[in-house]
KEBA-611559 format. One line per 2 residues: number of its first residue (from 1); their letters; for each residue x, y, z of C-alpha. Coordinates in steps of 0.1 Angstrom, whole numbers, plus 5000, padded with zeros to 4 digits. Layout:
<pts>
NUM> a> X Y Z | ... $
</pts>
This chain:
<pts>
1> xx> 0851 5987 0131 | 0889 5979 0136 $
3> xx> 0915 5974 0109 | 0919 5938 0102 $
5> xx> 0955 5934 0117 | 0972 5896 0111 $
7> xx> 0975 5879 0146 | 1012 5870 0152 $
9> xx> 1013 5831 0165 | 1027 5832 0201 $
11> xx> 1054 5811 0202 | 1056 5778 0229 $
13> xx> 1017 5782 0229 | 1006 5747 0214 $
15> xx> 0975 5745 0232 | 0951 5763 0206 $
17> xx> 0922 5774 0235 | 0952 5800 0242 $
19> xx> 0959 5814 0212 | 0924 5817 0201 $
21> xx> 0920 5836 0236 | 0948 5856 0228 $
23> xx> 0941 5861 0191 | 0903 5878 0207 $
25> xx> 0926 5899 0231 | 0941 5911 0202 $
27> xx> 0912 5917 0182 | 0894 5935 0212 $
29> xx> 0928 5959 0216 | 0928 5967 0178 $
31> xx> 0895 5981 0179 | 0901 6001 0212 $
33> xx> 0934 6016 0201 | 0919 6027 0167 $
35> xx> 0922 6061 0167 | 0945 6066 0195 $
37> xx> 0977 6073 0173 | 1002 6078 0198 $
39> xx> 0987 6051 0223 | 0991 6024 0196 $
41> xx> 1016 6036 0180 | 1034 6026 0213 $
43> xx> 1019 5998 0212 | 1029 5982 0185 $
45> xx> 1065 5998 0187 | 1071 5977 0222 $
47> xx> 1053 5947 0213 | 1077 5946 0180 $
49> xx> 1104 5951 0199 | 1106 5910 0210 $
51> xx> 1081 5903 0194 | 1054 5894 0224 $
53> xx> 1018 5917 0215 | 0996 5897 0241 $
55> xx> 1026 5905 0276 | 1012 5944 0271 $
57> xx> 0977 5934 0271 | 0953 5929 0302 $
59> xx> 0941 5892 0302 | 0904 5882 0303 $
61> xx> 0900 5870 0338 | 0871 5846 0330 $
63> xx> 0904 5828 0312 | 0929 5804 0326 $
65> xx> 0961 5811 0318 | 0994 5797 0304 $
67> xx> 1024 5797 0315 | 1052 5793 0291 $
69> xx> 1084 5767 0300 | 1098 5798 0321 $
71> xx> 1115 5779 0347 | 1114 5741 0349 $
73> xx> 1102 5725 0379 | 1088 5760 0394 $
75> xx> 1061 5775 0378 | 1029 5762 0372 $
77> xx> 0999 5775 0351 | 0979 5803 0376 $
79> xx> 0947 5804 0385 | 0924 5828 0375 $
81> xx> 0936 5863 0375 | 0903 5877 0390 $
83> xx> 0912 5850 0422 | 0942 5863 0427 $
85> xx> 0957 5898 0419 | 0944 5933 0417 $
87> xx> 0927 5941 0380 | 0907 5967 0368 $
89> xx> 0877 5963 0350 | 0857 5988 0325 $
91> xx> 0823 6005 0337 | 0803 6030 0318 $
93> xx> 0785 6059 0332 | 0770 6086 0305 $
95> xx> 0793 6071 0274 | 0825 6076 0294 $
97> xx> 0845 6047 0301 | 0868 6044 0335 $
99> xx> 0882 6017 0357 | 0875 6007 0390 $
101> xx> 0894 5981 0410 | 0890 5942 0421 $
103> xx> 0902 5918 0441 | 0891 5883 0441 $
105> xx> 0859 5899 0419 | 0850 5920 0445 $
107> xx> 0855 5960 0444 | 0883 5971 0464 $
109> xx> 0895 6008 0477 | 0937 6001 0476 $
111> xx> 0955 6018 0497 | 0993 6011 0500 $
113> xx> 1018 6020 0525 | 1049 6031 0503 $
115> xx> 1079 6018 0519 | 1109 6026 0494 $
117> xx> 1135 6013 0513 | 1116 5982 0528 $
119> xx> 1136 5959 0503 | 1171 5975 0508 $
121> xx> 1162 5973 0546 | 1153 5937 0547 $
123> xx> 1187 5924 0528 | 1203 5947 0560 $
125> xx> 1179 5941 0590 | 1153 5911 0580 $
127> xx> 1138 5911 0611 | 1131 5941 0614 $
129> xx> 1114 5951 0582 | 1090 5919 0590 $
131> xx> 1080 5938 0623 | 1071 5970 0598 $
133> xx> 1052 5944 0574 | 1032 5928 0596 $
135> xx> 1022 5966 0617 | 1013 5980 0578 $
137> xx> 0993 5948 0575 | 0973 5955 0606 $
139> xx> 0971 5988 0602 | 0949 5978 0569 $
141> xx> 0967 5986 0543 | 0966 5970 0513 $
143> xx> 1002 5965 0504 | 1036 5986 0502 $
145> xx> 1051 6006 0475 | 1090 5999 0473 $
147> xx> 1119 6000 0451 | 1144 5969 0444 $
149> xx> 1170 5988 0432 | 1186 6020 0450 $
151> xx> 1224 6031 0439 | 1245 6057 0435 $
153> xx> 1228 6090 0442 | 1242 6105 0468 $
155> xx> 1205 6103 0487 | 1209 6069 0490 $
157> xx> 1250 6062 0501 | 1248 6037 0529 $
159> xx> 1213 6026 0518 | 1215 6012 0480 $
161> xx> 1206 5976 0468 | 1221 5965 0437 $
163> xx> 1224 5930 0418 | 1260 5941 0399 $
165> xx> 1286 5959 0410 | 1284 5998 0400 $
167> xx> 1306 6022 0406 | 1312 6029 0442 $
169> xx> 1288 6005 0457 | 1293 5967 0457 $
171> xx> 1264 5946 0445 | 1243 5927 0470 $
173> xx> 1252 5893 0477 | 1231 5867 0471 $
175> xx> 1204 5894 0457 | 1178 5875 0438 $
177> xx> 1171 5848 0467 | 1168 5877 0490 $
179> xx> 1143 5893 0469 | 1126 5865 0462 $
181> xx> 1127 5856 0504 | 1110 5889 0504 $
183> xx> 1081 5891 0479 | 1075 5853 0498 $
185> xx> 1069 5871 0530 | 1045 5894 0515 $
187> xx> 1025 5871 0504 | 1024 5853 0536 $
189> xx> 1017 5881 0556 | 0990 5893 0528 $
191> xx> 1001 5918 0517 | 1003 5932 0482 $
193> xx> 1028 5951 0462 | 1038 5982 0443 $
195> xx> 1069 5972 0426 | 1095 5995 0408 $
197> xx> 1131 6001 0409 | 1155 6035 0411 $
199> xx> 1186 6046 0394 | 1193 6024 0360 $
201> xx> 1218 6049 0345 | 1242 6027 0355 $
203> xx> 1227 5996 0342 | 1241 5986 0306 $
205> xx> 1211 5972 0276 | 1224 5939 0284 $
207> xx> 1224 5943 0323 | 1187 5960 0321 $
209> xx> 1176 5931 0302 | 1191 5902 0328 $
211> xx> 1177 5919 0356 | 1140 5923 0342 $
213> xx> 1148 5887 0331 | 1154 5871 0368 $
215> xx> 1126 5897 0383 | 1098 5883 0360 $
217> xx> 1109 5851 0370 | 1107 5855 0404 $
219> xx> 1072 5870 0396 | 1067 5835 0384 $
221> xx> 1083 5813 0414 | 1068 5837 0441 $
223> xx> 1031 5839 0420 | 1022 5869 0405 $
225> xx> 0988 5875 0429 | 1013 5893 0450 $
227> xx> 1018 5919 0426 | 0993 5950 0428 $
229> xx> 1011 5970 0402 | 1041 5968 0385 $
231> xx> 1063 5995 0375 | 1094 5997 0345 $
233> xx> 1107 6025 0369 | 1105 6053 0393 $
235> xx> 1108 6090 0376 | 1120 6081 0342 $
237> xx> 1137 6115 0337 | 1157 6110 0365 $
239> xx> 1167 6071 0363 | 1183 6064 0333 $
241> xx> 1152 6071 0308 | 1160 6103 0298 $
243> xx> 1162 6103 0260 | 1146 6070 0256 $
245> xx> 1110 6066 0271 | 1104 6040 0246 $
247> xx> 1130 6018 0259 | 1109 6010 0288 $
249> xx> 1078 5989 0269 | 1104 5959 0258 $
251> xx> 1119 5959 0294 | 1082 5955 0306 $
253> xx> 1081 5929 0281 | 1110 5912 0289 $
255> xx> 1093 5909 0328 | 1063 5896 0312 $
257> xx> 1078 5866 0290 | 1092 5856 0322 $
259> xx> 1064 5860 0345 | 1039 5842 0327 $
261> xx> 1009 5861 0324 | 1000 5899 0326 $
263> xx> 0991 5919 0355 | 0985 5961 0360 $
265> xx> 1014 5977 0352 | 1027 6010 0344 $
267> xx> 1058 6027 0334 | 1070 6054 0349 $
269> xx> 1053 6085 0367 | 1059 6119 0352 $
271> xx> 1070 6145 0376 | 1041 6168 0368 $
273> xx> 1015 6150 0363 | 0987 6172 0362 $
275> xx> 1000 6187 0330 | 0974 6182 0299 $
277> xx> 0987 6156 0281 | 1014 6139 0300 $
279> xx> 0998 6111 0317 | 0986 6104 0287 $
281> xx> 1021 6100 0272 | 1035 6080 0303 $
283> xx> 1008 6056 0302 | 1008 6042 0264 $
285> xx> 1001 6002 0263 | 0995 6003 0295 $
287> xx> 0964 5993 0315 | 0979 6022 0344 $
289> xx> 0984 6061 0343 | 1009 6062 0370 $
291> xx> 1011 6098 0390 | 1031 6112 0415 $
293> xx> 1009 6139 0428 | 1017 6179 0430 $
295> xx> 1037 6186 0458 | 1036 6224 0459 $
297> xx> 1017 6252 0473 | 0991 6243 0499 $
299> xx> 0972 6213 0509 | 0940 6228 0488 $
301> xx> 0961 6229 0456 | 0968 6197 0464 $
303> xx> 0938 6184 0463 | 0926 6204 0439 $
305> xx> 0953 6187 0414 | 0936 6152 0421 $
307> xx> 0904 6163 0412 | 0924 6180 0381 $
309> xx> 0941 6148 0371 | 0908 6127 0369 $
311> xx> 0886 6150 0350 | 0910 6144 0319 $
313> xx> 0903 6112 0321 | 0892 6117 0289 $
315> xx> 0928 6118 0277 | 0928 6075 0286 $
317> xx> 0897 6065 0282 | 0894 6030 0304 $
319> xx> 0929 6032 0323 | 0931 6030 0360 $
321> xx> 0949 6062 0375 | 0977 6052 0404 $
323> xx> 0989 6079 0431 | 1021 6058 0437 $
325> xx> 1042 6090 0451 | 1022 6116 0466 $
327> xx> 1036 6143 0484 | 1041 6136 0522 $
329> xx> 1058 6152 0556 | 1088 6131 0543 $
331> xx> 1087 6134 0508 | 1113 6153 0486 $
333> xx> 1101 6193 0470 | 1068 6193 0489 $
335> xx> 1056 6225 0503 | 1042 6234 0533 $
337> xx> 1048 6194 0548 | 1035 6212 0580 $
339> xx> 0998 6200 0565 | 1012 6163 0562 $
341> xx> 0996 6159 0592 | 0969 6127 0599 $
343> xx> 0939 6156 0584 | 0960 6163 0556 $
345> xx> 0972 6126 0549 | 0941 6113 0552 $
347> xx> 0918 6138 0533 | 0948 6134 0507 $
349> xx> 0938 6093 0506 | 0902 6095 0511 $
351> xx> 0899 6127 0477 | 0920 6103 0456 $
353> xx> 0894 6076 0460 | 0867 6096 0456 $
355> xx> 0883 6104 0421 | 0891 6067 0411 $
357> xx> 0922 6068 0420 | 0942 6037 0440 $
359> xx> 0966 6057 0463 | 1001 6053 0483 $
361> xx> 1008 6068 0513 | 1038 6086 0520 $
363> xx> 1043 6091 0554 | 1074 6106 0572 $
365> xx> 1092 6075 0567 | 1085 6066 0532 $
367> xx> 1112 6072 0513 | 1141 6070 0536 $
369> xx> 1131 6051 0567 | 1146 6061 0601 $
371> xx> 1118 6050 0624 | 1091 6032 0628 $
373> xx> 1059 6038 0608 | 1035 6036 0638 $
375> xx> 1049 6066 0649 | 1044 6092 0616 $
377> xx> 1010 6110 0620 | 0986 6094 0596 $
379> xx> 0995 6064 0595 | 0968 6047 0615 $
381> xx> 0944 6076 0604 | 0942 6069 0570 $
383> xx> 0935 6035 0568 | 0909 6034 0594 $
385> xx> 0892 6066 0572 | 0893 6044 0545 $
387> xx> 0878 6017 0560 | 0846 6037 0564 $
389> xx> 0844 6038 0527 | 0817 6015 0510 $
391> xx> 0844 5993 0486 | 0820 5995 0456 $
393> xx> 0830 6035 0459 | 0848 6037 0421 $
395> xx> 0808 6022 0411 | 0793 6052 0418 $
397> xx> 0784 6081 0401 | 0814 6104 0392 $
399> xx> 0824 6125 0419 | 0815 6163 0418 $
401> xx> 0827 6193 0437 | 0806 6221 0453 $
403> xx> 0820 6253 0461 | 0801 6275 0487 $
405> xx> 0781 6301 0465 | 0754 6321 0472 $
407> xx> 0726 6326 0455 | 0719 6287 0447 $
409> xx> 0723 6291 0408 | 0762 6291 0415 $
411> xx> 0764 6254 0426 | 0773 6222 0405 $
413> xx> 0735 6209 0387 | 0740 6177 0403 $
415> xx> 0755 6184 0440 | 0735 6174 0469 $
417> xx> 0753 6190 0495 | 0766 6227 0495 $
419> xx> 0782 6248 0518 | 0754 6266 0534 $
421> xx> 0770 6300 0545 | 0790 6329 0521 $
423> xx> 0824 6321 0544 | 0856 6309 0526 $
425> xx> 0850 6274 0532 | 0847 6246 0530 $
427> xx> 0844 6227 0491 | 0827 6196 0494 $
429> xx> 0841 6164 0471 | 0812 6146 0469 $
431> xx> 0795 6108 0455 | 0765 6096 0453 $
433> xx> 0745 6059 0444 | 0712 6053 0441 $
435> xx> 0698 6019 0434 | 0662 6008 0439 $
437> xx> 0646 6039 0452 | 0680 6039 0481 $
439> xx> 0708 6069 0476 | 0741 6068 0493 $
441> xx> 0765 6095 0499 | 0804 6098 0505 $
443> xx> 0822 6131 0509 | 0853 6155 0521 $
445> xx> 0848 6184 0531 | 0877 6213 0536 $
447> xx> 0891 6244 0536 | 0901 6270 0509 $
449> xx> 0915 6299 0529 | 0907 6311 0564 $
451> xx> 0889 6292 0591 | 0863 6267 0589 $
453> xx> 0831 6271 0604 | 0808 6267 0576 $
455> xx> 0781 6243 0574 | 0763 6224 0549 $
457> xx> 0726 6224 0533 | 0708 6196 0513 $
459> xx> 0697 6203 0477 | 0675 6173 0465 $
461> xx> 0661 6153 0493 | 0666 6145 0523 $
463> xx> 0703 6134 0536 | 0709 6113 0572 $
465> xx> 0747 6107 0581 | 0771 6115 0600 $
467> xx> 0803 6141 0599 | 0836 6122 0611 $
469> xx> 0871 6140 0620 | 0906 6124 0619 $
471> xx> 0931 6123 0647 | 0967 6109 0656 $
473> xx> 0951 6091 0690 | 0926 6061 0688 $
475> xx> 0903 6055 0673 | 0918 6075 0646 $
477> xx> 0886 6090 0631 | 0859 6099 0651 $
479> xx> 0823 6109 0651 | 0818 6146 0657 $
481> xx> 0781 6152 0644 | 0748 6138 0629 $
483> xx> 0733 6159 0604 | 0700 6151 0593 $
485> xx> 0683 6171 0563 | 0655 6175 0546 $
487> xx> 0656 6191 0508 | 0670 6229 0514 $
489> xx> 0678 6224 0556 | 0709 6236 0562 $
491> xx> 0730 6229 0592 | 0765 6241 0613 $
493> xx> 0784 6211 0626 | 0797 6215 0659 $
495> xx> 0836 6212 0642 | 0857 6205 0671 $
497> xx> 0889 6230 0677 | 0917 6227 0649 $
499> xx> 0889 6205 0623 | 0910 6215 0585 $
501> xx> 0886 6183 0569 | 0864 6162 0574 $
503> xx> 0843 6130 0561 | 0807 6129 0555 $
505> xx> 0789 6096 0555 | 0752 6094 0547 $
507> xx> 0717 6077 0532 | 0690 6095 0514 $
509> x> 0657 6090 0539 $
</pts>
C-alpha cells in the first residue's frame, strides 16, 4: 500500500469535484511510484520546483477538466481528454503492464511525418509548408514532428527560428502569432503534433521560463487536442541540458500551468537509447520514454535495437515508448542510409509498432528540408503499410521473434511462424490475437545476411494470409503471395527480384 503523502491544495482550483479528482490522481501516482526511487524521486523534485504535482501527471480521461484563469477571454475548460488528444492507457498481459495508444477512445497506430524545419519554413514560405501539410495529411500520417526553435549551430545558419535575439541571428518577428497561425493550421488540416524545440544554450533561466510560458499558452488558445506529444527538448546533451537534466521537469511545468491540463509528454531523447538503463533515466515523471533510434551498422541492427528497446520495458513499467528521431537516408551519423530506402523505411515503421512503439519518420527531408516530401522513397510506402495494420495492434499479445533454426526445438515456445529452410534468413517479428475461438496474425519478415529466399512453416494451426512487399510506385505495398498452412506445412514465397522485407497478414482457419 502507498505511503500516506499529504495532498498539496492546487491553487485557483475552487471547484472541489477537481481537487478531489486530482487529490485520487495523486493518490493513484503514490502508490505506482513506490519503489521506483529514482522515478519519484524526480518526481517530486520537479513538481516542488513550482509547486504544481498534478501538471506531471496523466489526467483521468473519464474527467472534465479545468482550466485555470490562464488567459482571459481565450481559453475555455476542454472537453474530455479521451475526445480529443492522443493518451495512453494501461493493459495487462501475464502481470506486465504496458501502454498502447488512443484517439477519441479508439486504438490508434501513430505514425508521424517528422518535419523539423516545417515551423522555421512556414514563418519563411507559408504557403508552401501548407502544400507539404496537407500532402503528409493525405499521405496518412498522423501528424509531424518539428522543432519551434532552431539557432545558432552552424547546421542551421540561414534556417533558425528564434523568439529573442541571440547572438548572430535576429529573433523572428512577430514569432508567437506565427506559431500560433501554425499549430491553427494543423489542426485544421487534422493533423497532429510532435512538439519540441533545439538549441537553448543560448536561452537565459528567465528567457527559458517566458518562452515555455507563451508556448503553454498557445497550447491553451490553439487547444491542446492538437498536441500528440510534447517534448522539453531535442537531445538534451547537446541543447543546453548538459549538466542539468533536472532543469527540464519545471520547464515542462511551467508549459503545463499555462496550458491547462496535461497531455503525453516527454523530455528529451537520449542519444543511445538502447543502453540498459537510460530510457529509464530520460523518462522520470513522465507518461513517455522518448527514443531516437540506433543509427549504426546495418538495417538488421537496426531493427534489432527496436526489438531491444521494448523488451526492457521492464525498466518503466506502464510508459508508452516514442521513436521521435529514427535514423533515415537524411538523418545525421546513420550508417549505411543506402537501406533508407521505401523496404527499409517501412519495415523500420511497421517493427516499431509491432513493439508498441508510436514512430516518426525520417525521410530524406526531415531534418533539413530541400524538396518536397512526395518525392523521398518511403514516404507514401510507409503509411499505406501501416494502414494494413489492424489499429487494436499494441492489444495483442507481445510480439515475439523467430529465428530460422533447425531442428524445431531451436524456435521461440510461442512462435507460429518460422523460417522453414537452414538459409541465413529471414527473422520473423511476429503478433498474434485470439478471441472467441478466432486468431489473427501480423508480421515482418527480413534479412540477416545474404539473400533471401527462405520460406516460412506454421507451428500450431493452421495460418491463411497473405505476404505483401513495399515499393516507391503505386500502390506502394503490394500483394506478392498467399500462403495457406496447415500445422507443420511449410511454404517458399515467390519473393519478387530485390524483396529485403516483407509483411505477413493472416487468420488462423
Amino acid at each position: 500500500m502507498a505511503k500516506h503523502r499529504p495532498f498539496p491544495h492546487l491553487p485557483l482550483v475552487d471547484d472541489p469535484a477537481v481537487q478531489a479528482s486530482a487529490r485520487l490522481l495523486w493518490d493513484r501516482a503514490a502508490t505506482l511510484h513506490d519503489g521506483i526511487g529514482e522515478e519519484q524521486a524526480a518526481l517530486i523534485a520537479g513538481a516542488r520546483a513550482i509547486e504544481d504535482i498534478p501538471a506531471l501527471l496523466r489526467q483521468d480521461p473519464t474527467r472534465r477538466s479545468r482550466v485555470d484563469d490562464v488567459k482571459p477571454g481565450r481559453c475555455r475548460p476542454t472537453t474530455r481528454i479521451h475526445e480529443s488528444q492522443l493518451i495512453t492507457e494501461k493493459f495487462t498481459r501475464t502481470g506486465a503492464d504496458w501502454a498502447a495508444f488512443l484517439r477519441d477512445g479508439q486504438p490508434i497506430l501513430p505514425i508521424m511525418c517528422h518535419y523539423m524545419e516545417a515551423f522555421s519554413r512556414y514563418t519563411r514560405d507559408r504557403s508552401q509548408v501548407e502544400e507539404e501539410l496537407k500532402a503528409i495529411k493525405a499521405a496518412g500520417y498522423t501528424g509531424i514532428r518539428f522543432l519551434d526553435i532552431l539557432n545558432v549551430q552552424p547546421f542551421w545558419e540561414g534556417r533558425e527560428v528564434n523568439p529573442i535575439d541571440v547572438p548572430d541571428v535576429a529573433k523572428t518577428e512577430r514569432y508567437y502569432e506565427k506559431l500560433e497561425d501554425f499549430l491553427a493550421y494543423c489542426k485544421e488540416i487534422g493533423l497532429l503534433v510532435n512538439w519540441s524545440r533545439g538549441d537553448l544554450e543560448a536561452y537565459s533561466s528567465d528567457q527559458r521560463t517566458e518562452h515555455f510560458t507563451r508556448i503553454g499558452e498557445i497550447a491553451c488558445a490553439v487547444g491542446v487536442e492538437t498536441i500528440a506529444v510534447f517534448e522539453v527538448v531535442n537531445e538534451s546533451d547537446l541543447n543546453g541540458f548538459t549538466d542539468d537534466f533536472e532543469g527540464l521537469l519545471p520547464l515542462l511545468n511551467t508549459f503545463f500551468s499555462k496550458a491547462g491540463t496535461t497531455m503525453l509528454s516527454a523530455l528529451s531523447s537520449p542519444l543511445v537509447a538502447e543502453d540498459e538503463g537510460e530510457l529509464a533515466r530520460t523518462s522520470a515523471g513522465v507518461p513517455i520514454a522518448m527514443a531516437h533510434g540506433h543509427r549504426g551498422n546495418d538495417l538488421y541492427n537496426k531493427l534489432f535495437a527496436i526489438r531491444v528497446i521494448r523488451a526492457a520495458g521492464e525498466l518503466w513499467p506502464g510508459k508508452a515508448v516514442w521513436q521521435d528521431e529514427p535514423p533515415g537516408a537524411g538523418t545525421s551519423g546513420t550508417d549505411s542510409p543506402e537501406e533508407m530506402d521505401e523496404q527499409g523505411m517501412t519495415l523500420m515503421a511497421l517493427q516499431a509498432l509491432l513493439h508498441d512503439q508510436a514512430y516518426s519518420v525520417t525521410l530524406k527531408n526531415a531534418v533539413r528540408w530541400n524538396s518536397t516530401f512526395s518525392k523521398d522513397a518511403g514516404f507514401y510506402a510507409v503509411p499505406a503499410a501501416v494502414a494494413k495494420l489492424p489499429n487494436d495492434l499494441m492489444t495483442w499479445l507481445p510480439a515475439i521473434r523467430s529465428e530460422p533454426n533447425w531442428p524445431i526445438p531451436g524456435v521461440h515456445p510461442k512462435a507460429e511462424l518460422i523460417a522453414h529452410d537452414l538459409a541465413q534468413g529471414p527473422l520473423i517479428e511476429q503478433r498474434t490475437s485470439f478471441q472467441q475461438g478466432s486468431g489473427r496474425i501480423a508480421a515482418i519478415a527480413y534479412r540477416k545476411v545474404g539473400v533471401f529466399d527462405t520460406g516460412i512453416r506454421s507451428m500450431k494451426r493452421r495460418w491463411k494470409g497473405i505476404a505483401y512487399r513495399f515499393t516507391n510506385e503505386p500502390p506502394y505495398v503490394v500483394k506478392f503471395d498467399t500462403f495457406d498452412l496447415s500445422k507443420g506445412d511449410h511454404t517458399s514465397l515467390n519473393f519478387p527480384s530485390g524483396t529485403r522485407g516483407y509483411l505477413l497478414l493472416g487468420n488462423a482457419i
